[in-house]
C-alpha positions, 0 to 999 in steps of 0.5 A: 382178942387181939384188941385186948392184947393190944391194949394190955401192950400199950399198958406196959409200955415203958415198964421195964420188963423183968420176970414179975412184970413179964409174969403179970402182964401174962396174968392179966391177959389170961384173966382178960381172956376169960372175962372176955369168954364169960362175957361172949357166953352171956350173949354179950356181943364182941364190941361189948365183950371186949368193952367190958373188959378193957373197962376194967383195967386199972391204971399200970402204975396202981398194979405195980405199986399193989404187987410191989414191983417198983420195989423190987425193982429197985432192990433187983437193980440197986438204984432209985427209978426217978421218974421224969415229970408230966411237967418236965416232960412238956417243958422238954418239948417246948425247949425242943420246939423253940430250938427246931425254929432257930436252928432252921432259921440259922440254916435259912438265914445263912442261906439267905445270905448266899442267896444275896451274894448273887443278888448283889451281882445281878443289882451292881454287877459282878466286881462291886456286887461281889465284894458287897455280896460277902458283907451279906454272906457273913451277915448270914454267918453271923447270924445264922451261927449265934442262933445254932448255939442258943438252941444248942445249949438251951436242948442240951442243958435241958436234955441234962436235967432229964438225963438217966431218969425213967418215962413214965406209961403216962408220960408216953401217953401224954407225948403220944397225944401231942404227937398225933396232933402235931402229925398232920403239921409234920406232913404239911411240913415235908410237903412244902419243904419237898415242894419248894426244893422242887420248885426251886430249879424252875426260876434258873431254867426257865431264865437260862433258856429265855434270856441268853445272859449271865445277869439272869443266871444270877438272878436264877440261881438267886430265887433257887436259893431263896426258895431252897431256904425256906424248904429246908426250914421246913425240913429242919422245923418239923424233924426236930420237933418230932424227934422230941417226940420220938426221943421220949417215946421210944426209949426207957430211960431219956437219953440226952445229946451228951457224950457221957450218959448214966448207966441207964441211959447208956444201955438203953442209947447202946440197944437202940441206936449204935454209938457211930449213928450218935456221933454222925447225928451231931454233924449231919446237917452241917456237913450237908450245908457244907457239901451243898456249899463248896459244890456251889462255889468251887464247882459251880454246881448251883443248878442241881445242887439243891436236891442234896438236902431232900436227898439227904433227909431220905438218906437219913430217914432210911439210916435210922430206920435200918439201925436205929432200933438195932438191939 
């Protein structure tokens, strides 16, 4: 029984629950209990009973439209339920998927170009490589900069589009398809961003403890961030695409990244997630590539200093996790 119960959950997923729709769902698994009864008296066995039953649901929106409760819904609550599209709905999570690649290529490229101010002094020594080496940190900068702001403004006026507008059941189970194919991706992911921060640290001891010179730190110091580039944009890469999944399976009604959300929005972004994790989602990562930098520069703390992203990734994981589900 706890199959059918299950599946009758996943039918209303995403309905908005008021008394009627309450009322139904109890309906339906009440009639399904005693279909399923009447089965199991026929000599039908378990797999088969729950088989039959399930085969004869309908579809969620068909039970809603026969009672006409998308109607008095809309009566109930004075405003129009405006359905995002199947459409629309994979163009957000392209939009997604091609700012999760420039923003981890903006983050890897500035990176890179850290990375090649320290290369430049262990190719023409620390006076001229030092000033060459600034020419690439700003090439970096200016790289990586132009490249957050296309991804940002193409997510945000995309998000706008959808903003305030209801996710339909077969919107979710459409998402939740591509989100199950795109896991084992995400995995992949995390594991080689985990294991290229890891192994980043090893090319700056192994040079420090053979070759007694600063040359080789350089060169050490080089290669941990060479290394910690790419590792980061898997992080980034895979994070951001599968929170597009989880931002249009979770919630009611969309919620967008802008700072002025509709009524419905508003309450559903207000029952999950608290307005001071919303803000600090914004500045998260550039705060962390900035700690990361001034550790390097102003302290010299290039050795360790790597394990601040993974650490932060966790540290942000365990956040949502504690309070992004918050009524």
């Amino acid at each position: 029984m706890k199959t059918i119960k299950d599946y009758i959950d996943s039918l209303f997923l995403g309905v908005v629950e008021t008394s009627q729709t309450k009322q139904l769902k109890e309906d339906l698994l009440a009639s399904a209990e005693d279909r399923y009864e009447d089965l199991k008296s026929q000599g039908k066995s378990e797999n088969e009973a729950i088989g039959s039953v399930i085969a004869g649901f309908g579809s969620i929106d068909e039970l809603l439209e026969e009672m006409n409760l998308k109607q008095d819904f809309r009566e109930e609550k004075g405003y129009e339920l405006d359905s995002i599209t199947l459409e629309e709905s994979l163009d957000f999570l392209k939009v997604r998927r091609r700012g999760a690649t420039l923003i981890g290529l903006g983050v890897m490229v500035i990176i890179l170009g850290v990375a090649s101010f320290f290369g430049s002094m262990v190719l023409y020594g620390e006076t001229f490589g030092e000033g060459f080496g600034i020419m690439f940190v700003l090439l970096g900068a200016a790289i990586g900069v132009p490249l957050f702001i296309i991804a940002g403004t193409s997510m945000e006026n995309f998000s706008k589009k959808l903003n305030d507008r209801f996710i339909s059941i077969q919107v979710k189970n459409e998402v939740k398809k591509r989100k199950e194919a795109f896991q084992r991706s995400f995995i992949i992911c995390i594991v080689f961003g985990v294991a290229l921060c890891i192994v980043s640290v090893i090319p700056l001891i192994v040079l420090s403890e053979m070759y007694d010179s600063e040359v080789y730190e350089l060169l050490g110091i080089t290669c941990l961030l060479i290394l910690v580039a790419f590792g980061v944009f898997f992080f980034i890469f895979g994070g951001v695409i599968m929170g597009s999944f989880t931002q249009m399976l979770e919630q009611t009604y969309f919620v967008s990244d802008e700072s002025e959300l509709g009524p419905r929005a508003k309450a559903e972004r207000n029952r999950k997630i608290p307005n001071w994790m919303q803000t600090l989602e914004k500045i998260y990562w550039p705060i962390v590539v900035g700690i990361f930098l001034f550790q390097g520069f102003f302290l010299g703390n290039w050795g360790t200093n790597w394990t601040i992203f993974p650490v932060a990734a966790i540290l942000f994981w365990i956040l949502e996790s504690i309070f992004g589900e918050s009524e």
